[in-house]
C-alpha positions in Angstrom: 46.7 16.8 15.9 44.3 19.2 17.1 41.7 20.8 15.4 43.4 24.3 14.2 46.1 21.8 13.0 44.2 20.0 10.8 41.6 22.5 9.9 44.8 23.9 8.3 46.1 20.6 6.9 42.6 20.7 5.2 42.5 24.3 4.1 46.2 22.9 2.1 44.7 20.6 1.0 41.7 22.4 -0.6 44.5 24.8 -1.8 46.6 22.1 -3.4 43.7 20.6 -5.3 43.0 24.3 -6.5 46.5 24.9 -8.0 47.1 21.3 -8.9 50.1 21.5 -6.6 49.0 17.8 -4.9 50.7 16.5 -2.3 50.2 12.6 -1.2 50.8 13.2 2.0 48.1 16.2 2.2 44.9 15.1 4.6 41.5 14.6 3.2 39.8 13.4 5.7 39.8 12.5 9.6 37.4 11.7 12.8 37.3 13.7 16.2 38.5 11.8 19.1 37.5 12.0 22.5 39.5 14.6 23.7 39.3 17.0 20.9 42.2 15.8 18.9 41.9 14.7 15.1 43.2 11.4 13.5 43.6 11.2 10.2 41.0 8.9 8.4 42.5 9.6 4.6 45.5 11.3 2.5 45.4 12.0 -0.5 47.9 9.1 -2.0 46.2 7.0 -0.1 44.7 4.1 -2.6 41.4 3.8 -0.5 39.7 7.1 1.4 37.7 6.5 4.5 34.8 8.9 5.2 33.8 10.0 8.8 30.9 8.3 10.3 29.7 12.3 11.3 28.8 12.5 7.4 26.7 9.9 7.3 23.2 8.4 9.1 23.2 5.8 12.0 23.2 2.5 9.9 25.8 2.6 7.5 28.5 -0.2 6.8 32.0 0.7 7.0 32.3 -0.8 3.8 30.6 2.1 1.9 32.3 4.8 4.2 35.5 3.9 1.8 36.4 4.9 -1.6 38.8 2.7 -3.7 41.0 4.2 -6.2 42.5 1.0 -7.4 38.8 -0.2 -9.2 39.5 3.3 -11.2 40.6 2.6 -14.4 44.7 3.6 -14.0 44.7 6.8 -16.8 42.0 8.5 -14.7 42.6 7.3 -11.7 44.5 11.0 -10.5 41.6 12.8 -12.5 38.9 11.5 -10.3 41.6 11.7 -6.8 41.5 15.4 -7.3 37.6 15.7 -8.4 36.8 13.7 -5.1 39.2 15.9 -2.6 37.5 19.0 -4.4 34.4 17.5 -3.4 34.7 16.2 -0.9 36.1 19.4 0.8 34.8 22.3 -0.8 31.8 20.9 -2.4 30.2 22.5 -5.7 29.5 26.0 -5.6 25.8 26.7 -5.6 24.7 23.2 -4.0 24.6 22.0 -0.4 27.8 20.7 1.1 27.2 16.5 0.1 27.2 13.9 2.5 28.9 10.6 2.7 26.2 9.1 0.1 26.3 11.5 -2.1 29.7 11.0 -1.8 30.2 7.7 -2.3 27.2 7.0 -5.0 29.5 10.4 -6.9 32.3 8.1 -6.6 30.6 4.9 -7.6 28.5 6.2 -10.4 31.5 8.1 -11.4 34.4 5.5 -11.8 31.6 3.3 -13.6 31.5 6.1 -16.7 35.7 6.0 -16.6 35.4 2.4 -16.7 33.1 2.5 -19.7 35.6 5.2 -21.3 38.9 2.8 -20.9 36.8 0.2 -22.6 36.0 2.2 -25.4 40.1 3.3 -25.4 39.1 6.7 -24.6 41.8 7.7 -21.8 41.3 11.1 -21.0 38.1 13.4 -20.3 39.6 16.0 -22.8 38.4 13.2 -25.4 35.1 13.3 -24.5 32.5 14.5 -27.2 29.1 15.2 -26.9 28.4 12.4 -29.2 30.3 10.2 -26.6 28.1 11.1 -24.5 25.2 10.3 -25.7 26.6 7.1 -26.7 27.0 6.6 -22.8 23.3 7.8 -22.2 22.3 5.1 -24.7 24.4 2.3 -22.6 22.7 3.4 -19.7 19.7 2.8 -20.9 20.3 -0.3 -22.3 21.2 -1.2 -18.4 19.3 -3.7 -16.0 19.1 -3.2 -12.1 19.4 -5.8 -9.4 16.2 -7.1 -10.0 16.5 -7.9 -13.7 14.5 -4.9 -15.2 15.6 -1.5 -17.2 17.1 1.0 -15.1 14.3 3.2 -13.9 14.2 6.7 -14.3 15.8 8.1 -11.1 18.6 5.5 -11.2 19.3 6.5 -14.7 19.6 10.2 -13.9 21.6 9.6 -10.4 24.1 7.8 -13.4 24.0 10.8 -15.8 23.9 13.4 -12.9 27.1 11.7 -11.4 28.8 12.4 -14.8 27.3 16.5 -14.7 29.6 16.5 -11.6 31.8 15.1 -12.9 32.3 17.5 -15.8 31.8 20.6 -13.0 34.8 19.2 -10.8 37.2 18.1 -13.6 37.7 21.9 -14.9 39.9 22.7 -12.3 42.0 19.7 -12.9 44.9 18.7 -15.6 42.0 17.0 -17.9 39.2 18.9 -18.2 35.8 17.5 -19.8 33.6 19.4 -22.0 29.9 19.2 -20.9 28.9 15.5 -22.1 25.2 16.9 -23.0 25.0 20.5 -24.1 21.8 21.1 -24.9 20.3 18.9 -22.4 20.2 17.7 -18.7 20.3 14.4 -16.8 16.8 14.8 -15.9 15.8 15.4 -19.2 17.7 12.3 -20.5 16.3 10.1 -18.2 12.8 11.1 -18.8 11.6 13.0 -15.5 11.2 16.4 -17.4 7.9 17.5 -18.8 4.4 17.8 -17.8 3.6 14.0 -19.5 6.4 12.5 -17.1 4.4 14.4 -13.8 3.9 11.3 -12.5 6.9 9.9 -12.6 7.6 12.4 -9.3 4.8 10.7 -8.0 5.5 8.5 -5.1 6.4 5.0 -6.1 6.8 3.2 -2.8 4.4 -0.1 -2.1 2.1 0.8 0.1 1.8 -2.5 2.9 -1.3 -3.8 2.5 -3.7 -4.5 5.3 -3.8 -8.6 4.6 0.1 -8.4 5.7 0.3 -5.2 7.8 -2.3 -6.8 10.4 -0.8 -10.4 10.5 2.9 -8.7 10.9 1.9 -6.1 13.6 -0.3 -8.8 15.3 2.7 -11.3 15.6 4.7 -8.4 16.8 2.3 -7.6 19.7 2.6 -11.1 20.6 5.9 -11.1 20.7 5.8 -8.0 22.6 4.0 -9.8 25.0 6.3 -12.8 25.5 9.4 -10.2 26.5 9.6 -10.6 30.0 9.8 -14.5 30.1 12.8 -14.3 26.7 15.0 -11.7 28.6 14.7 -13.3 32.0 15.4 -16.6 30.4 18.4 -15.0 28.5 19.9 -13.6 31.5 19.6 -16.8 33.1 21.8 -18.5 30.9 24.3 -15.9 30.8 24.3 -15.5 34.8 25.2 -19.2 34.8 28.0 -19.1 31.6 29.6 -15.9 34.0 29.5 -18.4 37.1 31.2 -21.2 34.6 28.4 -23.8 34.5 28.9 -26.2 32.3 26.6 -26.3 28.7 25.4 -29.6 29.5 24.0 -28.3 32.9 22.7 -25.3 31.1 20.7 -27.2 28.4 19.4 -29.0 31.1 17.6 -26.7 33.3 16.4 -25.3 30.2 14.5 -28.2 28.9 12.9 -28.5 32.3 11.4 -25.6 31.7 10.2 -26.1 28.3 13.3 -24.3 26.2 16.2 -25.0 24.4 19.2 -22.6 24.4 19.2 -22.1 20.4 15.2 -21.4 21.1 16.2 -18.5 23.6 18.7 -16.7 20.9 16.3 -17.3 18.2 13.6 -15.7 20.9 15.6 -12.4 21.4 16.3 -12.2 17.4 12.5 -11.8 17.2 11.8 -9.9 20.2 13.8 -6.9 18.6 12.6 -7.7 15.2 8.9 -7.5 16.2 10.0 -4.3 18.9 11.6 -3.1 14.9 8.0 -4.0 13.2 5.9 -2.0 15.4 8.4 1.3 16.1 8.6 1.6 12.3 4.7 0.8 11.9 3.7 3.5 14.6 6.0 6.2 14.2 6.4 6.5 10.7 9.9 7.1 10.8 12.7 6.3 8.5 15.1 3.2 8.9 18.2 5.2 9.4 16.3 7.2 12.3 15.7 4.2 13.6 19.2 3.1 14.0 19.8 6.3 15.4 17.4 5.3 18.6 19.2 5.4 22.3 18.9 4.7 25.8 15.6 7.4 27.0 14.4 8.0 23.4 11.1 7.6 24.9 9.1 10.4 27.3 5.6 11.5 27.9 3.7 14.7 27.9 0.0 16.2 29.2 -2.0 17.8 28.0 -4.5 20.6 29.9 -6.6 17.4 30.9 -4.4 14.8 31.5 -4.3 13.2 28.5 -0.9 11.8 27.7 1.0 12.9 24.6 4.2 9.6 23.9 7.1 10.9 22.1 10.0 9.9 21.1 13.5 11.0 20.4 16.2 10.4 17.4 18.1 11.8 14.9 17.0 13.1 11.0 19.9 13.1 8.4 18.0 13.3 5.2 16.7 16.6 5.7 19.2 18.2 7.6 17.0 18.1 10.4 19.2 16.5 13.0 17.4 16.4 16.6 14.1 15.4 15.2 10.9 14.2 17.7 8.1 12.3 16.7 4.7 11.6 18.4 3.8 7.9 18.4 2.0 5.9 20.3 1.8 4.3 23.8 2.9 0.6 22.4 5.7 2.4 20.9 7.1 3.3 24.3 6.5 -0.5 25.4 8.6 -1.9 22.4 11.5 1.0 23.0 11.5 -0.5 26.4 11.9 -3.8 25.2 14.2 -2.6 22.9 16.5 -1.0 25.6 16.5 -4.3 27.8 17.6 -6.8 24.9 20.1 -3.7 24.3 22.0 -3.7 27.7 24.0 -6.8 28.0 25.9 -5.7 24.3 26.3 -2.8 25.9 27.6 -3.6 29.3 30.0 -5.5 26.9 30.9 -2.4 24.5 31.5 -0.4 27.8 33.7 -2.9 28.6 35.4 -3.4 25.8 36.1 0.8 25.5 37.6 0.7 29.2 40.0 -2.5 28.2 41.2 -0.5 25.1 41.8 2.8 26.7 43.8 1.0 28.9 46.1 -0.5 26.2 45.7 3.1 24.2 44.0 5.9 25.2 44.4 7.8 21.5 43.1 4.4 20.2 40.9 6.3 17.3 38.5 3.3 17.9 37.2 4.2 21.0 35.9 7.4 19.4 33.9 5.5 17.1 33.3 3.1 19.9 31.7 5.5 22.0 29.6 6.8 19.3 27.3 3.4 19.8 27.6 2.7 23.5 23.9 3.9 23.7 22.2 3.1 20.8 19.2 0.6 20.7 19.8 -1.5 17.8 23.7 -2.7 18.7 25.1 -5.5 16.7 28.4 -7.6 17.1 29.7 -9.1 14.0 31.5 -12.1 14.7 33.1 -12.3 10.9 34.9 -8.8 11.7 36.6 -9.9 14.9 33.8 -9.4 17.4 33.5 -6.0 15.6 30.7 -3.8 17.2 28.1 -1.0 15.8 24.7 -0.6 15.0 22.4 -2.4 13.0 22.8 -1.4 9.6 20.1 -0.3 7.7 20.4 -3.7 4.9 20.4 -5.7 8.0 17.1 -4.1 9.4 15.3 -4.9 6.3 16.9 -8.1 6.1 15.4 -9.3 9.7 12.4 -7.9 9.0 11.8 -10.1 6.0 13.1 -12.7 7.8 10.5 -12.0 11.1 7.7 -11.5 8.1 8.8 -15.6 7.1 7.9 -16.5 10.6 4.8 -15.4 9.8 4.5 -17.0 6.7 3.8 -13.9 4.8 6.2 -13.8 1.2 6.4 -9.7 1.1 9.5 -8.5 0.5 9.8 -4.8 2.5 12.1 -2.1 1.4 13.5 0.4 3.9 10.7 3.2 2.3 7.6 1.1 3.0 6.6 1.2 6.7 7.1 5.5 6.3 5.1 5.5 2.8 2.3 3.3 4.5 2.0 5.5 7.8 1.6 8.4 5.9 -1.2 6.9 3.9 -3.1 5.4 7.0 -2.5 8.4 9.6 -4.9 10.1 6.4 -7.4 7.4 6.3 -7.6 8.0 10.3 -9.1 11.8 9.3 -11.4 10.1 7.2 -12.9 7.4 9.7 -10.8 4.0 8.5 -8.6 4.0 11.6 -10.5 5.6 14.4 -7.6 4.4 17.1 -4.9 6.6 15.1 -7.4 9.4 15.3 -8.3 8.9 19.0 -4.6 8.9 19.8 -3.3 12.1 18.1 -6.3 13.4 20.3 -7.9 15.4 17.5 -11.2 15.1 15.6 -9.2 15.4 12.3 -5.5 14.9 12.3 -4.6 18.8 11.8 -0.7 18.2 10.8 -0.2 22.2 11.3 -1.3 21.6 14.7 0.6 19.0 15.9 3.9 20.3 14.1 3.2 23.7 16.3 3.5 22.1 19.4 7.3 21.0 19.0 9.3 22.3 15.9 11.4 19.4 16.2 8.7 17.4 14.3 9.3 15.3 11.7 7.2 18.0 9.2 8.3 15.8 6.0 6.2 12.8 7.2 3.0 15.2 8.2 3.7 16.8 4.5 3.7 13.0 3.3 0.5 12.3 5.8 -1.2 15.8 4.7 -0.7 14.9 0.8 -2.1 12.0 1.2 -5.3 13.5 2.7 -5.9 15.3 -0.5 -5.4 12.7 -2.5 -8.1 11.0 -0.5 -10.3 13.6 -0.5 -10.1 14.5 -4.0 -10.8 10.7 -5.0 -13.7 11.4 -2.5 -15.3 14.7 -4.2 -14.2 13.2 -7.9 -17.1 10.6 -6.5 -19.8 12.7 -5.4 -19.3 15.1 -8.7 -20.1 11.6 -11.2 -23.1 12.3 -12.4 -25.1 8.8 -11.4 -23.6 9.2 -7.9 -26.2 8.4 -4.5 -25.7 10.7 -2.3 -28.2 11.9 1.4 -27.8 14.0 3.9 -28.5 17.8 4.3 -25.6 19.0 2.5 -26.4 16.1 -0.8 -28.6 19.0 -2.4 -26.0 21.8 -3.1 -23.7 19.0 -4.4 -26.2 17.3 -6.7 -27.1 21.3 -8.1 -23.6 22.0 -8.7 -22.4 19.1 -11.1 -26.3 19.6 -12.6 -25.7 23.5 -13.5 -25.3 24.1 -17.1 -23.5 27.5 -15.9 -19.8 27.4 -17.8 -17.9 30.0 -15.3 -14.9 27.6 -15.2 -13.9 25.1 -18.0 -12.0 22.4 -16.7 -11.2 19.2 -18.0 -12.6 16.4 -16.3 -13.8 15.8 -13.2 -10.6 15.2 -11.4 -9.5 18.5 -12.4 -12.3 19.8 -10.9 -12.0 17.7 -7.9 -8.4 18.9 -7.4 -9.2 22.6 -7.7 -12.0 22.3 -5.0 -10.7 20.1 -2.8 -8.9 22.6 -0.9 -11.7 25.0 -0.5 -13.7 21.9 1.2 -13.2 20.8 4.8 -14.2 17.4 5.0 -13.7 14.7 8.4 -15.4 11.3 8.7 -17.8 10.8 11.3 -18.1 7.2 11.1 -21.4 7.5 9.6 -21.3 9.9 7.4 -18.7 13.0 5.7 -19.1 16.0 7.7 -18.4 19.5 5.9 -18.7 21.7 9.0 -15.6 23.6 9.2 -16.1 24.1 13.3 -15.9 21.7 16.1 -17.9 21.0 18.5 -20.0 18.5 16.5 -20.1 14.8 18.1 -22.0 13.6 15.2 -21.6 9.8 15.0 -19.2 9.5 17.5 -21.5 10.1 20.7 -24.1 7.9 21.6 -26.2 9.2 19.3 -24.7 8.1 15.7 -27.9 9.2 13.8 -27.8 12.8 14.2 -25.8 13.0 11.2 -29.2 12.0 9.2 -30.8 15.2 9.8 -27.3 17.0 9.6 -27.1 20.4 6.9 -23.7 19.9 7.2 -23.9 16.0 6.8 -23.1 13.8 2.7 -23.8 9.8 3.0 -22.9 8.2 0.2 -22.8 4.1 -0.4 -19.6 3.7 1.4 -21.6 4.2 4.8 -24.8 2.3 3.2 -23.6 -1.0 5.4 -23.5 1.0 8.5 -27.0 2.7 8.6 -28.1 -0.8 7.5 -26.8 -2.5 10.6 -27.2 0.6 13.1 -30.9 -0.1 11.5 -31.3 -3.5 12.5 -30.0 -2.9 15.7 -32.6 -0.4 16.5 -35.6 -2.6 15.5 -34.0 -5.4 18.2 -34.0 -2.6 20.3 -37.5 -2.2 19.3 -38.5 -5.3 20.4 -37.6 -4.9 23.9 -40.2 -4.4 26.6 -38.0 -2.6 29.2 -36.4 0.4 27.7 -39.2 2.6 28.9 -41.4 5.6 27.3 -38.1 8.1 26.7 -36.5 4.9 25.4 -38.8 3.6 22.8 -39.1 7.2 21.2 -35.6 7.2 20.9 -35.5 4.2 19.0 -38.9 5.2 16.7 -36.6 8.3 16.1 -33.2 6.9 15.0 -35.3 3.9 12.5 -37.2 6.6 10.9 -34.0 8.4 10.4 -32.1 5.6 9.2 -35.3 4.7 6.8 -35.1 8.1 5.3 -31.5 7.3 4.5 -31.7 3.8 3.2 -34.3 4.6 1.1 -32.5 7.5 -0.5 -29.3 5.2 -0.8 -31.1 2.1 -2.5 -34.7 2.9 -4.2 -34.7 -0.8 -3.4 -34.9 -0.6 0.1 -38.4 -1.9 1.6 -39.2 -1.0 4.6 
């Protein structure tokens, strides 16, 4: 049908579920073809529903695009069919329009309460009493997750909240529920309410630590820089299967040159796994957006001096976003390459296997899904589903990743959140001087996030939020330091900071030092020069990153603390070698005599210790 036909099938649809008029036959859901036509995905007597791929991110099974009435308990099973049409199709009044997880986890979540009902012989909603529901809330509780423990919080409110919907949806069926908490709220229930749960909203996502970041990234590069030889080899072998060599013959050559044909397949696995490890590790992205990667993602800007700005392209469905762009870096571009090559020959094939169909069908409603993959990066056949293609989904992402992390004998186990959580958290140790090369490349003293977003509004802004947020944190940790009382601090601008947490002036009570810290924190600028904090709040400065690292000693704008006491200490015994050295001539030598006596003045005031 076209798409005023079943735009109107839908609109009788949302009418029928409205009056309770229901019709089996009415259409719930269905997927744009090629040519503009509609094919029905779902009706509503169907036993199992099948969502459209457009409501959901690049990654997704096709296992939870589908809702199945016949787990629903048989005396609700209606109830919840008309609840899910409503929301499916209208939505709730007052909230956004959900997508296919929302969906799904709403049916899920949903058919698990009515499942708990029928066991309890409770067989309609009109039965339910606010001391059934807490009854259920205690349950909950009582619950474990996958991984053995309690439920946490958030789980346990996505449970409760899936019944709230439940409760809105069912008053304009034959059954409706009275509200299962009156007084009280999923969130509340679950804990996350109140100024003593704050941190629960706190983020809870490992952060990768550096002892498995650098081994994993490292193997990655080195995998990186194996590519050419796998995919030359790979095409080999399938240049000589097309021309009908025999395997024996294959195997053969192979050994000759030092490979086996298993070795080649298990090579190309780990090529895209390590091209996976370092998009995810550079960009900061999401897993979904990375699935959503094609052909050309990649391109390249300059700036007024030539400087090159990489970018990259994708898609954002959590926000809403959609077209999203994201600067990365210029090994990012060489893994999306790589990426793109191991991608073509299952894409030669899906192009193939399109043009054989349309010639069997043309209105096949699997080419339109088809197509929706013939570009993407990250293609996958599964051999269990009839040579099924689509993308990688997003279990199977984080699956090979743990599995490319056992290559490298590291025992982490990653979760999709992890590589975003820890980009965030190093792009704002770059500001501060622990990753100079992040810096360096976002060509900016300090990464300034309102900056960067400014020059393309299809930025990611959520991950500089993340990035910025984590800045602060930083920097409040930072000033909490300086304001303890027994704290060493030099440098021109240690006075004023050793006055202020001396005064005995009370003008502001607050209470502790992190509270403090927090409320100043932004009224400070603050950067890392590598040798020192710098509060200067213009540019221009190249204090400790020029050749001259020790200006920063006689800096007003300058605090050295005893994170940087190892650095003067070595940039000091590197200037009494230089010392030492009879050829460095008159301007030379005075230079030297200059920077010891300024790193003397600093040692000293870091360590009363220090002898000189």
């Amino acid at each position: 049908m076209n798409e005023i036909e079943f735009r109107s099938e839908q609109f009788k649809s949302i009418c029928a579920v409205q009056t309770k008029t229901l019709d089996p036959n009415a259409v719930i859901t269905g997927m744009r073809q090629e040519d503009g036509n509609y094919h029905v995905l779902s009706r509503y007597g169907d036993n199992v529903w099948t969502l459209p791929d457009n409501l959901f991110s690049a990654g997704i099974r096709d296992n939870q695009k589908k809702l199945n009435f016949a787990l629903v308990p048989q005396p609700f099973r209606e109830t919840l069919r008309a609840c899910t049409g409503h929301y499916i199709l209208s939505g709730i009044e007052g909230r956004n329009r959900p997508r296919g997880g929302a969906i799904q986890q709403f049916f899920i979540k949903a058919a698990s309460f009515l499942t708990w009902l029928n066991g309890h012989r409770i067989t309609n909603l009109n039965s339910v009493t606010p001391l059934i529901g807490q009854q259920y809330v205690e349950f909950c509780k009582e619950l474990n997750g996958r991984k053995g423990k309690q439920l946490s919080s958030t789980a346990l409110c996505n449970r409760l909240g899936a019944v709230e919907t439940l409760y809105i949806l069912c008053q304009k069926t034959g059954d409706p529920m009275c509200h299962p908490w009156p007084e009280s709220s999923a969130s509340h229930l679950a804990g996350l309410t109140g100024p003593e749960n704050s941190h629960l909203h706190e983020g809870k996502t490992e952060i990768i630590p550096d002892h498995i970041l650098g081994p994993l990234f490292q193997s990655a590069v080195d995998w990186l820089d194996r590519a050419d030889e796998i995919i030359s080899l790979s095409a080999q072998v399938d240049r000589w299967k097309t021309e009908g060599r025999r395997y024996e013959f294959i195997s053969l050559s192979l050994k000759k040159l030092g490979w086996a044909l298993n070795e080649i397949r298990s090579g190309e696995q780990h090529l895209q796994e390590a091209c996976i490890c370092i998009i995810l590790i550079t960009s900061g992205i999401r897993v979904s957006e990375l699935c959503s990667l094609e052909n050309r993602c990649a391109y390249k800007t300059l700036d007024e001096q030539g400087e090159p700005f990489y970018w990259m392209r994708g898609v954002s469905y959590k926000t809403g976003t959609g077209a999203c762009e994201w600067l990365v870096a210029e090994i990012t571009h060489r893994a999306l390459e790589v990426a793109e090559s191991l991608a073509r020959p299952l894409q030669a094939q899906l192009q193939q296997r399109i043009f054989d169909m349309r010639a069997e069908n043309e209105n096949d409603p699997e080419i339109s899904r088809l197509a929706g993959h013939t570009h993407r990066l990250f293609l996958t056949v599964s051999k269990k589903q009839f040579n099924r293609f689509g993308t990688l989904s997003n279990h199977s992402i984080i699956y090979r990743l743990n599995m490319f992390a056992a290559q490298c004998k590291l025992t982490w186990r990653f979760a999709p959140h992890q590589f975003r959580r820890t980009f965030a958290v190093y792009a704002a140790h770059s500001a501060f001087g622990d990753l100079r090369y992040l810096r360096d490349h976002f060509k900016h003293w300090s990464i300034d996030m309102t900056v960067l977003y400014a020059m393309s509004r299809r930025q990611d802004a959520e991950l500089y939020d993340s990035v910025g947020l984590a800045a602060l944190s930083i920097k409040t940790d930072l000033l909490e330091h300086w304001l303890e009382p027994d704290a060493i601090l030099t440098g021109g601008a240690a006075d004023p900071i050793r006055a202020f947490r001396t005064k005995n002036e009370a003008l502001v009570t607050k209470v502790d030092r992190v509270e403090m810290a927090k409320t100043i924190s932004p009224l400070v600028h603050l950067r890392a020069t590598g040798v020192a904090w710098c509060t200067a709040d213009t540019g221009g400065c190249n204090g400790g990153q020029s050749i001259e690292k020790t200006r920063c000693a006689d800096c007003g704008n300058a605090v050295i603390d005893e994170s940087r006491k190892s650095v003067w200490q070595g940039i000091y015994a590197q200037q009494l070698e230089l010392r030492d050295l009879a050829d460095i001539g008159p301007g030379g030598a005075e230079r030297v005599q200059r920077d010891i006596e300024r790193c003397e003045v600093v040692l000293q005031e870091l360590s009363a210790g220090f002898s000189i």
